[in-house]
N, C-alpha and C positions, 0 to 999 in steps of 0.2 A: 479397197472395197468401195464400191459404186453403190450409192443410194436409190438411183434413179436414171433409166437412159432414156429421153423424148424419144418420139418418132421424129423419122426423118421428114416424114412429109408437112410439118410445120403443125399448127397447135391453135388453139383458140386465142390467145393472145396476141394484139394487136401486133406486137415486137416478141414474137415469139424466140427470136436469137437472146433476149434478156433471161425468159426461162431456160435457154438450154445455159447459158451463161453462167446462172444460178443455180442450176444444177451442177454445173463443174464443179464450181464455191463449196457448196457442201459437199463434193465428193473430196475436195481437198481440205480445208479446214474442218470440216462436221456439223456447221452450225448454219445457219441462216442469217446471220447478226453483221451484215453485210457496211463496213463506214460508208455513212454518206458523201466521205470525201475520194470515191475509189474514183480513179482517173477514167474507168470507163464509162461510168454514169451507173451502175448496174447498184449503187448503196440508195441512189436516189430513185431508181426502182422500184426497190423493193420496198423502200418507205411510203412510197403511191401504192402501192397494194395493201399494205396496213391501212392508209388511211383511207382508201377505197373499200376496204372491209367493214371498216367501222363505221362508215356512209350509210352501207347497205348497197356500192354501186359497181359490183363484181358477184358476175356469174358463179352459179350452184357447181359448177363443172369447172371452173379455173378456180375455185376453193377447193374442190377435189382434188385437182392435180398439186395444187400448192400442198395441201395434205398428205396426198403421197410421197411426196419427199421430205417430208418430216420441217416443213415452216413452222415457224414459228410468228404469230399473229402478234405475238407484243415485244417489243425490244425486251424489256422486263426480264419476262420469261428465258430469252437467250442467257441472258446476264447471270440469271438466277441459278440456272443450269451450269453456267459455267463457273461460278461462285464451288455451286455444291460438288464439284467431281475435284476444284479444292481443298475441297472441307477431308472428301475421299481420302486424296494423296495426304495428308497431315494425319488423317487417323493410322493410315496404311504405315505414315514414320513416326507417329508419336505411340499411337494404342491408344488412340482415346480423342474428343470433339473437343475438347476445352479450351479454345485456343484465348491467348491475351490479347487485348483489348488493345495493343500496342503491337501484334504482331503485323510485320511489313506484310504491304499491299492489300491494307485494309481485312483481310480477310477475318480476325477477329471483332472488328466492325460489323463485317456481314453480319457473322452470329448474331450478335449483340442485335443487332434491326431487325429479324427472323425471328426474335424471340418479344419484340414487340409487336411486330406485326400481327404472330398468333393472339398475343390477349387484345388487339384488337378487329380480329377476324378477318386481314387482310392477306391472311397465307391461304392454297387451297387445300382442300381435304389430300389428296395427292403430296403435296409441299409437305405439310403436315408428317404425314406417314412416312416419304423416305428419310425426315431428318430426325422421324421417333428410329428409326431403323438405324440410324449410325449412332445411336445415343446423343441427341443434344440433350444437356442438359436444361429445361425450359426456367426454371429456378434456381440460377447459381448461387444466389441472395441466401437463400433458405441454405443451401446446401453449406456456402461457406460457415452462416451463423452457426450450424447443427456444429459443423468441424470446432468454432472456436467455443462453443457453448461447451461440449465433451472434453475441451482444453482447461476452463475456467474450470469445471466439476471436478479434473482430475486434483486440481492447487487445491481447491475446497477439502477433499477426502483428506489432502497431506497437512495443510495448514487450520484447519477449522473455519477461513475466514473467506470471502473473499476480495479483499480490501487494499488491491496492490497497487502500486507505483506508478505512476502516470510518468513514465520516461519514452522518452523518440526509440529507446532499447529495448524494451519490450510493448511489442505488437500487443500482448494481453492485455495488459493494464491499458493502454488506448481504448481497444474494443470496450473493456468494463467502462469507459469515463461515454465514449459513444452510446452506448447501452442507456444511460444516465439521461442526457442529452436529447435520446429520443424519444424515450418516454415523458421527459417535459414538454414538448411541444407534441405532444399526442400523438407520433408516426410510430412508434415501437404497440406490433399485434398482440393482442390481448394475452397468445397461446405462449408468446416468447417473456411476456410480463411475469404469468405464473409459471414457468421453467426456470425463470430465476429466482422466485421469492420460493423454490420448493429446496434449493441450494443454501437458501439464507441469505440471498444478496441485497444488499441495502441500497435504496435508492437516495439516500443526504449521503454524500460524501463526509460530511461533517459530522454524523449518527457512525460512520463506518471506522473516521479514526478515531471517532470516541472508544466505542466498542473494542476498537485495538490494544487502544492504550489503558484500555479499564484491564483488560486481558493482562497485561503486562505488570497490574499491579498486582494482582491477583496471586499471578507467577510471584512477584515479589514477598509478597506476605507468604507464601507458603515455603519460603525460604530463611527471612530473616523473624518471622512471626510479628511484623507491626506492618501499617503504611506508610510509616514518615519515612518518606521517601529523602535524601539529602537534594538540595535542588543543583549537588554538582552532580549527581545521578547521571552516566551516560544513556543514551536513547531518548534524554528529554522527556523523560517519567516525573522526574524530581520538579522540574518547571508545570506540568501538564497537573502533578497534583496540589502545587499550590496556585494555580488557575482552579481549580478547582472549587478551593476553599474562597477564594473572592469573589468565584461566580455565586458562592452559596451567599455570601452577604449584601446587606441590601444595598449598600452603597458599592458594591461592584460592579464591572460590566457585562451586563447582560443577569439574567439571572440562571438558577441549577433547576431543572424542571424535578418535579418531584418523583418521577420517575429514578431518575439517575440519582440521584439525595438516595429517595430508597434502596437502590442498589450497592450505592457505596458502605450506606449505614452496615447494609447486611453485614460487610465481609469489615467492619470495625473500624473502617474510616476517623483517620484523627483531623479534626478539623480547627485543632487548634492547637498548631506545631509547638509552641511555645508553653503551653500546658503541657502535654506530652513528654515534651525534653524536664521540663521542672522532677515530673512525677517519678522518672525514670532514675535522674538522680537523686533524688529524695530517697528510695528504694535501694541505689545503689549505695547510700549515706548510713541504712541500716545495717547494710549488710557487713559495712564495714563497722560498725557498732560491734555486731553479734562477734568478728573474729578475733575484733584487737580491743573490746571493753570499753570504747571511748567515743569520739566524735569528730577529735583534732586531728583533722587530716594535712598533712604536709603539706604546701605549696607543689614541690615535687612529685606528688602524685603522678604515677603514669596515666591513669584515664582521666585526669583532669580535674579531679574528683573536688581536690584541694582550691581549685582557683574556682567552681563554682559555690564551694560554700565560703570564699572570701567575698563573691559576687554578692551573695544572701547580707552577709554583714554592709556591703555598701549600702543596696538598696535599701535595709534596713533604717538606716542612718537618713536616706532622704525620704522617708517614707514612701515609699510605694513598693514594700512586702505587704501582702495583707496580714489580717489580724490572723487568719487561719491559719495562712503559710508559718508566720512566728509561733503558735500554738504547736503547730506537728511539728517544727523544730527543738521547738525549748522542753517537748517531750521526752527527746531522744538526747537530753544533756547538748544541745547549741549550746557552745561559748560565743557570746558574739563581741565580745573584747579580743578584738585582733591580736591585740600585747601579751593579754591576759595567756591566748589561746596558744600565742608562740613560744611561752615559758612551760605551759603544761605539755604543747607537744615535744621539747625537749628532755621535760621532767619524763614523762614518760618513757622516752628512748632510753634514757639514762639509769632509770627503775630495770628496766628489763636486761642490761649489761651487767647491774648490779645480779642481780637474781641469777642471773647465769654463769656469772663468773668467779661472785661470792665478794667481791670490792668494786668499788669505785673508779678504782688508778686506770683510767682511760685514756689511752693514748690519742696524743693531739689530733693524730690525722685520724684517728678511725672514724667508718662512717658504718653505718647502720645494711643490712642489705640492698634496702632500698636505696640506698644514697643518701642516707640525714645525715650530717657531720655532727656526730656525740663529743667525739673530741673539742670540737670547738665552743661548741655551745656550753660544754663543763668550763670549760678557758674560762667563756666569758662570765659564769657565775660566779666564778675565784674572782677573776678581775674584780667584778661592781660589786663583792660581798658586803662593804659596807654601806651600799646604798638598797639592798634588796630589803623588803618587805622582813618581818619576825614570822610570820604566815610561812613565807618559804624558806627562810632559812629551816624552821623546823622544819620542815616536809623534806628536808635536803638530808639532816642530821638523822632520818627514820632508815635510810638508807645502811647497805650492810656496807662495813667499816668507813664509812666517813670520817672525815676528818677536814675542822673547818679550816681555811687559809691562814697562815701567818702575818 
C-alpha cells in the first residue's frame, strides 16, 4: 500500500528527491521515524524539518504536503505509536493491557510512563482515548489494593481476626504489615484507612497479638473452666498469661492498661497463680474429706494430693502458712504431725480391712486398692509393739478380733 506518490515534475522543496525518498520510507516501514544515522542522509532530513517546524521556517504548503503523507512532527509521537500497536499485539495474545513492569523491550515501562504522564497532563486527548479504548488500567495501585483488601476480608469472615504472619510465604500478611507502615508515615488514603477499621484491623501489631492471644484464652476457659493456664501450655498461652500478671504489677515491665485489666477481670482472670493452685487443692482436700471421713491423705496419692498437704506441714513448720490458711485447715481435721498422720493413715486402711473382712490377719504383701501396703504397716505395729503409745495400742485392740503380739 502506497501512502503517497509526488509528482513527477519536482516539489517545493529545495531537495525534493529527499521528499520523494520519504515517501518510499513510509510506504515501506509506515512510519516517518526515519534514524538519523541512515547512510543516505534522508534521517538528518527529516530532523531539519521538525526543527524547521518548530522555528516557524517552513512553508504552509510543504507542511501540507508533509501532512499528507502522514509525518509525523515529533520523534515522540512515532515512538508513541509505535509503542501502542505493541501494547495492541499483547492485548490481541494476552486479552487484556496489563503488562509487567519487567516485561522485555520495555514495553511494560511504556504503560507505566502513559500512566504518568496522564495525571500530569502530558498525554493528548487523542493518546488519552485510544489507551481508554484498549482498557489501560490508569490505577493498578487501587485495583491491586481492592484485589488484596477482598483477600484479607475473606480470612477475617473465616478467622474473626485479622492478625496474620508476617512470613516471605505469605504475600497477605506482608501487605497487612505494609498497610501498618503506611499509615504511619501518613501515605495510606483516608477511604483505604476506614475499609480496614470497618473489618476490624488493628493498626499496633502489638494490640493485634494481644487480641489473639486474649482469644486463645478465652477459647481456653471455655474448655477447661479456669485461666491458669500451665506455662508449659503449647501456643505460648501459658507464658503470655503469666506476662500478664507482671505486667499487672507494679514493679513489672511495662504496665497492663486498664483497659485490658478490665477485660481479663471480665472473663475471671487468676492473677495470682499460686493462690489459685492453693485454693483448688484445698477444695480438692475436702472433697476427699467428704468420701473417705478423714484428711490423711497417702503420700501415694495419684493427683498429688498427698505431697501437697505434706508441703502445708512444712511451710507450717517455717512459718510462712498464714494464720488463715492454718484456720481452714485445722477446720477440716489437719493433722500436721507428719508421724502422728502416717500412723492414722495406716490405722485407717487397717480399720477398713478389718470391717470388711471381719479380722485383722492381713497378709504381708496386701496393699490397699490404691497401693497403701496394709500388710506392712500391720508388720511394723507388731514389730515396735512395745514401744507404741497405750493411746494406740487401745485403738488397735477396738478392732474386730485383734489379738496383741506375742
Amino acid at each position: 500500500m502506497e501512502f503517497y506518490r509526488p509528482a513527477r515534475s519536482g516539489g517545493v522543496f529545495q531537495r525534493p528527491a529527499r521528499f520523494a525518498e520519504l515517501v518510499e520510507y513510509i510506504n515501506e516501514y509506515g512510519d516517518s521515524y526515519v534514524p538519523q544515522g541512515r547512510v543516505s542522509g534522508l534521517g538528518l532530513w527529516v530532523a531539519n524539518q521538525r526543527q524547521n517546524y518548530k522555528k516557524g521556517n517552513i512553508s504552509s504548503e510543504n507542511i501540507s504536503r508533509l501532512n499528507d503523507i502522514g509525518f509525523s512532527w515529533t520523534v515522540h509521537e512515532s515512538v508513541w505509536d509505535g509503542r501502542f500497536d505493541e501494547l495492541l499485539k499483547y492485548r490481541e495474545k494476552y486479552g487484556n493491557v496489563d503488562v509487567p513492569a519487567n516485561w522485555p523491550a520495555g514495553l511494560g515501562s511504556w504503560v507505566a510512563t502513559q500512566r504518568g504522564k496522564k495525571r500530569r497532563g502530558d498525554l493528548t486527548n487523542e493518546q488519552v482515548q485510544k489507551l481508554d479504548e484498549v482498557g489501560v488500567n490508569w490505577n493498578p495501585i487501587d485495583s491491586k489494593w481492592q484485589e488484596m483488601f477482598d483477600t484479607l476480608r475473606e480470612f477475617y469472615n473465616s478467622n474473626g481476626h485479622t492478625n496474620l504472619p508476617q512470613r516471605p510465604t505469605n504475600p497477605l500478611g506482608t501487605w497487612v504489615r505494609h498497610q501498618r507502615d503506611s499509615k504511619k508515615i501518613g501515605r495510606l488514603p483516608i477511604e483505604q484507612v476506614l475499609k480496614l477499621e470497618e473489618i476490624g484491623f488493628q493498626w499496633d501489631v502489638l494490640d493485634a497479638n494481644w487480641d489473639a492471644m486474649f482469644k486463645k484464652l478465652v477459647d481456653f476457659k471455655s474448655i477447661h473452666g479456669h485461666t491458669n493456664v500451665p506455662t508449659s501450655w503449647p501456643t505460648y498461652l501459658g507464658t503470655w498469661v503469666s506476662l500478664q500478671r507482671k505486667a499487672n504489677k507494679s514493679s513489672g515491665r511495662g504496665t497492663l492498661s486498664l483497659d485490658r485489666k478490665k477485660r481479663l477481670d471480665e472473663i475471671g482472670f487468676i492473677w495470682d497463680a499460686f493462690e489459685f493452685e492453693w485454693e483448688e487443692s484445698y477444695k480438692e482436700l475436702v472433697r476427699f474429706k467428704t468420701s473417705n471421713g478423714h484428711v490423711n491423705v497417702p503420700s501415694s496419692h495419684p493427683s498429688g494430693l498427698g505431697t501437697w498437704a505434706s508441703h502445708q506441714r512444712v511451710l507450717k513448720k517455717k512459718d510462712k502458712l498464714s494464720i488463715e490458711r492454718i484456720r481452714r485447715l485445722e477446720d477440716i481435721g489437719f493433722v500436721w504431725d507428719s508421724f502422728s498422720n502416717k500412723w492414722e493413715i495406716g490405722f485407717r486402711y487397717l480399720r477398713d480391712f478389718a470391717i470388711s473382712e471381719g479380722h485383722c490377719k492381713v497378709p504381708q504383701k496386701y496393699m490397699a486398692p490404691d497401693g497403701y501396703r496394709v500388710g506392712q504397716w500391720l508388720r511394723a505395729q507388731r514389730s515396735s509393739w512395745d514401744t507404741l503409745s497405750s493411746e494406740r495400742k487401745e485403738r488397735l485392740r477396738t478392732l474386730p478380733s485383734w489379738s496383741d503380739p506375742q
